[in-house]
Backbone bond lengths (Angstrom), bond angles and torsions (degrees), N, CA, C in turn:
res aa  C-N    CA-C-N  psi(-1)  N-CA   C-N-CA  omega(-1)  CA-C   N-CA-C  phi
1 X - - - 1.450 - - 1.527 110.83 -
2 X 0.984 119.91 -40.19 1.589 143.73 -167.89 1.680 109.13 -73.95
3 X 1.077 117.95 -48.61 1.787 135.45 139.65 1.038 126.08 -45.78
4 X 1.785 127.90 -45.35 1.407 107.18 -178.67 1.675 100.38 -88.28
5 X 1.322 104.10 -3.20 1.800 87.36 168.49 1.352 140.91 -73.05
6 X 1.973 86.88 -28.89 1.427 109.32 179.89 1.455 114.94 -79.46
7 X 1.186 116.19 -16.83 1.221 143.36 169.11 1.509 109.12 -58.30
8 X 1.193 127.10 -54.55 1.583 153.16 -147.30 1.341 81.94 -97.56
9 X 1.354 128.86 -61.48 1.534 100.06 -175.34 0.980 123.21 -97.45
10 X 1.486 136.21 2.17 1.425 130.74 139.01 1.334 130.88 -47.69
11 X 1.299 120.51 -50.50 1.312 124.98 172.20 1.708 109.82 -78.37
12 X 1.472 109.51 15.97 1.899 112.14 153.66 1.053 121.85 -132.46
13 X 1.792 122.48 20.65 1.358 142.21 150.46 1.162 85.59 -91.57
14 X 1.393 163.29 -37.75 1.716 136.80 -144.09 1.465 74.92 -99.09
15 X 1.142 141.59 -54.17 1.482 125.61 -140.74 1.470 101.08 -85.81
16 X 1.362 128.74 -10.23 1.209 120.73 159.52 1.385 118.17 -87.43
17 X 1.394 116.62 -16.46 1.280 113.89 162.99 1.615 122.03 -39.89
18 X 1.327 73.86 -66.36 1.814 106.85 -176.05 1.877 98.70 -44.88
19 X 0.910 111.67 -63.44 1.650 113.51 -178.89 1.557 120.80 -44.50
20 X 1.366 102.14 -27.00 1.546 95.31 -175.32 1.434 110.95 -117.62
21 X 1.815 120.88 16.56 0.878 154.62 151.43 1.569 100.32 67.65
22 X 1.156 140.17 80.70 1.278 144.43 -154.30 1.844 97.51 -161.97
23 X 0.846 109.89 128.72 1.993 124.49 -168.02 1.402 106.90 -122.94
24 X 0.954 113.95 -36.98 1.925 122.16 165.05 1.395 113.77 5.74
25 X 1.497 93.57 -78.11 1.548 118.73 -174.84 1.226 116.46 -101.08
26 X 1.324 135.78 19.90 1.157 128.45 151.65 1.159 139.89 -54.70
27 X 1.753 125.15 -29.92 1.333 132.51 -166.65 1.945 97.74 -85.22
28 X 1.278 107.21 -21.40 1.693 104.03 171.56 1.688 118.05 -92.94
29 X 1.566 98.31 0.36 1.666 87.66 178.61 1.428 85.98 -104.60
30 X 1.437 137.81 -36.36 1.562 136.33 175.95 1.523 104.04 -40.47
31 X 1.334 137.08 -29.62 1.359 140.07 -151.81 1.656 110.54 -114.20
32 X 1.120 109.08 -30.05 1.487 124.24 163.78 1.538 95.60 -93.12
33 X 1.324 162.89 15.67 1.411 173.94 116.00 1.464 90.16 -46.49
34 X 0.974 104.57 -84.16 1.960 127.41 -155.00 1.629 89.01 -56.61
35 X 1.473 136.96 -50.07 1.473 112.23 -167.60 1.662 103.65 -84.51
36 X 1.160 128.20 -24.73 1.422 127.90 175.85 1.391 108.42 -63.38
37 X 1.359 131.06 -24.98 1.433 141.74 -171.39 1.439 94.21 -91.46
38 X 1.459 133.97 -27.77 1.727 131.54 -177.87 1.263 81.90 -73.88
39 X 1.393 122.56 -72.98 1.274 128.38 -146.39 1.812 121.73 -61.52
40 X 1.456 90.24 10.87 1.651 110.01 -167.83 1.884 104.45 -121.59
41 X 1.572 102.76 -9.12 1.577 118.83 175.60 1.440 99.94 69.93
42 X 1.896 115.20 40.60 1.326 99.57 165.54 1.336 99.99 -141.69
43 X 1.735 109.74 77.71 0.960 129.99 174.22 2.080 134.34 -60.06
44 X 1.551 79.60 -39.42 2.087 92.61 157.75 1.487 101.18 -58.36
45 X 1.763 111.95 -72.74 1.562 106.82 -176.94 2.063 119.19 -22.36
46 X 1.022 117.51 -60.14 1.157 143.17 -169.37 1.789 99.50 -77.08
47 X 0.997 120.26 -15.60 1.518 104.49 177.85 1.663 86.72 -107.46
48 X 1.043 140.00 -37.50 1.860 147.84 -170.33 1.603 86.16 -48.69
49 X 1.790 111.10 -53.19 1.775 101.62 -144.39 1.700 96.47 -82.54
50 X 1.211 130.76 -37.28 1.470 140.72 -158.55 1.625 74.42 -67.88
51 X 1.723 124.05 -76.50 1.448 108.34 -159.74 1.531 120.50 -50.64
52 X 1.284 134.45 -29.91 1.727 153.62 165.68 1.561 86.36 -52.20
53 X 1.206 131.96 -109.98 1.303 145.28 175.13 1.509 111.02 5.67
54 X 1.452 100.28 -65.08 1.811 110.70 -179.24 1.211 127.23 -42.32
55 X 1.201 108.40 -44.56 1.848 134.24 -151.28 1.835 74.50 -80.61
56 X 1.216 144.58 -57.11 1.500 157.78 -156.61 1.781 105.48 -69.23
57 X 0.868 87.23 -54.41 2.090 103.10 174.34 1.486 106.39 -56.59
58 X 1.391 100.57 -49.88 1.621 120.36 173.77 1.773 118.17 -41.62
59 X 1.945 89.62 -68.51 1.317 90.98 173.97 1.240 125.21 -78.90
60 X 1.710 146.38 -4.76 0.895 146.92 -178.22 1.901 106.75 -102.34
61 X 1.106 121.50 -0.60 1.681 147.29 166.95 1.629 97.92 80.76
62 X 1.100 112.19 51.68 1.864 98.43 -162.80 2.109 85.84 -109.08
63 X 1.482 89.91 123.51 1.620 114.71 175.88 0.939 121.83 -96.01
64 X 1.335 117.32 -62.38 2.169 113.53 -177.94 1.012 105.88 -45.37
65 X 0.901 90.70 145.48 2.108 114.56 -161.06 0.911 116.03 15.07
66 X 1.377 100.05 68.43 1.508 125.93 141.63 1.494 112.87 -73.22
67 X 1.164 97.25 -64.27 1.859 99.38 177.84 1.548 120.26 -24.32
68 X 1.289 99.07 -60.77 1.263 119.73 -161.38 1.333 95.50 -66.73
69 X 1.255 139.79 -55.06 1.462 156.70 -112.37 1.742 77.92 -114.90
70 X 1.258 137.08 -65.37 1.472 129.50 162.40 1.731 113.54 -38.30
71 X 1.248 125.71 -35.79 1.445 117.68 -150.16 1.931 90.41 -94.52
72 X 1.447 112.34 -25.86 1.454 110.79 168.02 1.329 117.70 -79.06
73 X 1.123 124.91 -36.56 1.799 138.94 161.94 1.807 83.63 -53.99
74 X 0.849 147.65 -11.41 2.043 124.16 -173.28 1.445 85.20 -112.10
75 X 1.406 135.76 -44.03 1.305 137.61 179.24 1.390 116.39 -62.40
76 X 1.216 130.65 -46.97 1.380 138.71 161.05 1.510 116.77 -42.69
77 X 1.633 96.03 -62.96 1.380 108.02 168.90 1.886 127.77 -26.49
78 X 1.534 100.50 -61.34 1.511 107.91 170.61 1.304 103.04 -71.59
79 X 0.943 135.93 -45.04 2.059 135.33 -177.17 1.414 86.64 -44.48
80 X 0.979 130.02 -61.54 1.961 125.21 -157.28 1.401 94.65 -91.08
81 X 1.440 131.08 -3.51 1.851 101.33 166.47 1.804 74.96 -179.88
82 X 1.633 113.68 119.00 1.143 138.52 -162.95 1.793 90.91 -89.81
83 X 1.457 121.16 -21.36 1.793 101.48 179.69 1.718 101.85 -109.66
84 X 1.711 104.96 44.82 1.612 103.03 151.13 0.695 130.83 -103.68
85 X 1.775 118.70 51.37 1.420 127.72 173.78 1.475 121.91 -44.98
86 X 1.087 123.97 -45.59 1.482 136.22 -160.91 1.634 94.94 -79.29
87 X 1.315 101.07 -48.14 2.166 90.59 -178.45 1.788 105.05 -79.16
88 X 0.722 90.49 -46.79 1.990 71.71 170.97 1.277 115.33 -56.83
89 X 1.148 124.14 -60.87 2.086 116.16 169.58 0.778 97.72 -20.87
90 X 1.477 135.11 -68.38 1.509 138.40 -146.28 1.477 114.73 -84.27
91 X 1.316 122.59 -16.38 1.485 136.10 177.88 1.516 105.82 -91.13
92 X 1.646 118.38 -38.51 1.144 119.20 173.71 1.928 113.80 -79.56
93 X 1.152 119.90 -35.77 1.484 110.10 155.26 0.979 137.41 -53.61
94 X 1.791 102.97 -27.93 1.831 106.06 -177.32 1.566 95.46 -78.86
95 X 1.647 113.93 -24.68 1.710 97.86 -159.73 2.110 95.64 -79.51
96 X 1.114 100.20 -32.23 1.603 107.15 -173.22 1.796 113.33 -68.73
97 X 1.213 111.85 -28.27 1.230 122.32 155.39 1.761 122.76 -43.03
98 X 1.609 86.41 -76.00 1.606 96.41 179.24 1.391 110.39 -74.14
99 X 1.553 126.62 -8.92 1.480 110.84 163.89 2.038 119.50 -68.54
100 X 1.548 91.38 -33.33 1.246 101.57 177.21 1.586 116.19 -64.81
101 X 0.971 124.53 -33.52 1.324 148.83 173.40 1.371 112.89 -60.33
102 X 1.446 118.59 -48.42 1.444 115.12 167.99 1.175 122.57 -91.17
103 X 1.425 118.03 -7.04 1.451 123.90 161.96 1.488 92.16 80.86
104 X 1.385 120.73 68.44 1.847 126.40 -172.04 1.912 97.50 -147.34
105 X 1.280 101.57 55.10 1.741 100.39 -173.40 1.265 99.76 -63.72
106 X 0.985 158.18 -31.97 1.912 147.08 155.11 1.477 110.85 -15.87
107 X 1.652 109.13 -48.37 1.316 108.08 -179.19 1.473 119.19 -92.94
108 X 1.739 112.17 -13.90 1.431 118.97 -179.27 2.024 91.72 -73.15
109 X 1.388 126.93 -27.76 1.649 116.54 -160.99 1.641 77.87 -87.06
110 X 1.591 151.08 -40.33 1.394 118.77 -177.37 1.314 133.05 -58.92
111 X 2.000 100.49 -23.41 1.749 108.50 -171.00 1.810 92.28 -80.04
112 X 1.019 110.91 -43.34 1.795 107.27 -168.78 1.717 92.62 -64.15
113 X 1.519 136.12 -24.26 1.224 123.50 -170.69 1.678 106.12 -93.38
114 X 1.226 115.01 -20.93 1.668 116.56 150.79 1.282 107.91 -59.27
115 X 1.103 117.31 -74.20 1.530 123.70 -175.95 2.068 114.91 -44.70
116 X 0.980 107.69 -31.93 1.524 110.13 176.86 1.512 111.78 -84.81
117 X 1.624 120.62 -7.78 1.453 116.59 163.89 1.224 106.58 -104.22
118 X 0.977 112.20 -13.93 1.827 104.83 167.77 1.688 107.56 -63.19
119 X 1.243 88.70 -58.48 1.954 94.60 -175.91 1.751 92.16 -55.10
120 X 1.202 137.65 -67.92 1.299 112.21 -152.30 1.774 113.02 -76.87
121 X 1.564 115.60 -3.82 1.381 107.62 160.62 1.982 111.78 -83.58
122 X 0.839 100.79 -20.24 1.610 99.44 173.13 1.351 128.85 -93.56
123 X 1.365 117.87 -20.13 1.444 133.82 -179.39 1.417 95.17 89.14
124 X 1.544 146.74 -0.88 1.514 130.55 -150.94 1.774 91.63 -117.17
125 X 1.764 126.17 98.83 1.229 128.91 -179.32 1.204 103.71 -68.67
126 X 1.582 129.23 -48.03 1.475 128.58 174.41 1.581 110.73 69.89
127 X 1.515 143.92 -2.34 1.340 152.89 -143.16 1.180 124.88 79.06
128 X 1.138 105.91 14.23 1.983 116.48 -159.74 1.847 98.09 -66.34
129 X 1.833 119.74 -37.79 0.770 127.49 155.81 1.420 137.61 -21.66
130 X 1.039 105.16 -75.09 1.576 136.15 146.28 1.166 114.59 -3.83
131 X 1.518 87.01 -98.29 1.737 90.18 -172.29 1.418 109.19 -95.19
132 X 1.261 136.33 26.22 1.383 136.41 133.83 2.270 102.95 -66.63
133 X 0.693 144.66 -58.00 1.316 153.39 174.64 1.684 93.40 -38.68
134 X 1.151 100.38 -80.28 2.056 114.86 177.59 1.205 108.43 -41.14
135 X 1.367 141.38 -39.84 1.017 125.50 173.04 1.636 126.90 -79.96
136 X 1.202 104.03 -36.08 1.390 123.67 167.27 2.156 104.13 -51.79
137 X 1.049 106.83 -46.72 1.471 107.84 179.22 1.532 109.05 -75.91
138 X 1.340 126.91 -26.32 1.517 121.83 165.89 0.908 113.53 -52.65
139 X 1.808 126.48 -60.54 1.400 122.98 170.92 1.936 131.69 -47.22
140 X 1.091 111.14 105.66 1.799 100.33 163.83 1.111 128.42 -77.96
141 X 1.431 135.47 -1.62 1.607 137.92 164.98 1.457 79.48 -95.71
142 X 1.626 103.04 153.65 1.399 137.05 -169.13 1.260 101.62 -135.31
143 X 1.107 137.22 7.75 1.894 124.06 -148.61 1.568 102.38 -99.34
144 X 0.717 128.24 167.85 1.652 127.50 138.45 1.720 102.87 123.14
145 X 1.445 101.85 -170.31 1.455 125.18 173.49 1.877 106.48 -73.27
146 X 1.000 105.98 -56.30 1.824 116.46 176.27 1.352 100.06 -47.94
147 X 1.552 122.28 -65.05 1.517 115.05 -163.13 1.552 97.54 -63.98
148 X 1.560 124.93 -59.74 1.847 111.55 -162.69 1.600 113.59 -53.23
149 X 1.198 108.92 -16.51 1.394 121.51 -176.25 1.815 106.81 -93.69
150 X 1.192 129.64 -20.05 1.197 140.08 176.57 1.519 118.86 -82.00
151 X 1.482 79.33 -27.62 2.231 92.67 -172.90 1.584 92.64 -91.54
152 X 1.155 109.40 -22.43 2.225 117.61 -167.78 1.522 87.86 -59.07
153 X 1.708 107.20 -51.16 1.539 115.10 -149.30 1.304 114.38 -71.94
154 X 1.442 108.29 -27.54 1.445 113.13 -178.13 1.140 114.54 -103.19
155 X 1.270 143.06 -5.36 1.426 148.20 102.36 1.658 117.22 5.77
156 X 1.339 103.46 -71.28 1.565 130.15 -175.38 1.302 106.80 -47.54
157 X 1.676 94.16 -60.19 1.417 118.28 -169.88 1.702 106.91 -39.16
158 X 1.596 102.40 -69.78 1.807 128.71 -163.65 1.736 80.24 -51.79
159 X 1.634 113.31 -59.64 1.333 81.66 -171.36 1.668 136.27 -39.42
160 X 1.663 94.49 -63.27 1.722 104.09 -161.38 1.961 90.39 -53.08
161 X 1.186 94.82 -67.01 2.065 96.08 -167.57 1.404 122.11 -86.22
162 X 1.149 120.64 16.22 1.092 127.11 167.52 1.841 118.13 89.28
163 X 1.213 121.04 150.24 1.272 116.52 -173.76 1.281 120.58 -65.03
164 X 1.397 117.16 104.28 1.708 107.70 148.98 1.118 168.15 7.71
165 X 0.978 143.13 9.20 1.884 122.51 -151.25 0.944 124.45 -34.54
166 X 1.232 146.20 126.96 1.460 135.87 121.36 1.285 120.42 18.15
């Protein structure tokens, strides 16, 4: 119930978007779209609209949160078919790329924190370790929901594959 509401008024923030013709903020209402659409078990739905959406951001050159907006398109991705390991890597590199690129490491510690539950649902760490740690040390605020959940992961991590160095 609580989903199709959030649902209901997301999809009547986009359409007022759309009316006053402004794209800005689309890639953060697509992403609050896309997890309300997981959280509704219509995870294809939610990977269909981000890819529709994208191709549009694309052609109109619109970047801010992009990262992010890719790293939920890799999350979605496994929600609608759990053995798309190989296209999420690649959705989560493109988003960690272009986070690096815009110099927005807030959003580079969410793609390495996608990327560090992928490795511990697959067993495959790949460096995810790594530069989940490296990114975490770029940042100097520590606070929040992202970081206790960032320190959980690499926690997790040292457990399953063993600890790291620096």
């Amino acid at each position: 119930e609580n989903a199709a509401a959030g649902l209901k008024l997301l999809e009547e923030g986009f359409a007022r978007q759309r009316e006053i013709v402004t794209a800005e903020d689309f890639p953060v209402y697509l992403c609050l779209l896309a997890e309300a659409l997981m959280a509704a078990g219509r995870a294809d739905e939610a990977v269909e609209r981000i890819e529709k959406e994208r191709l549009e951001f694309e052609r109109i050159g619109l970047a801010v949160w992009m990262p992010e907006l890719l790293r939920v398109l890799g999350d979605t991705v496994l929600a609608s078919d759990p053995h798309a390991d190989i296209r999420a890597r690649k959705l989560y590199a493109e988003a960690e790329a272009m986070a690096m690129a815009q110099d927005v490491p807030m959003l580079g510690l969410r793609v390495a924190m996608s990327e560090a539950r992928l490795a511990l649902r697959t067993g495959n760490s790949e460096g995810v370790g790594i530069r989940l740690r490296n990114t975490l040390k770029a940042l100097p605020e520590q606070e929040g929901q992202d970081f206790k959940e960032a320190h959980r992961l690499v926690s997790a991590l040292d457990k399953a594959f063993g600890s790291v160095s620096m």
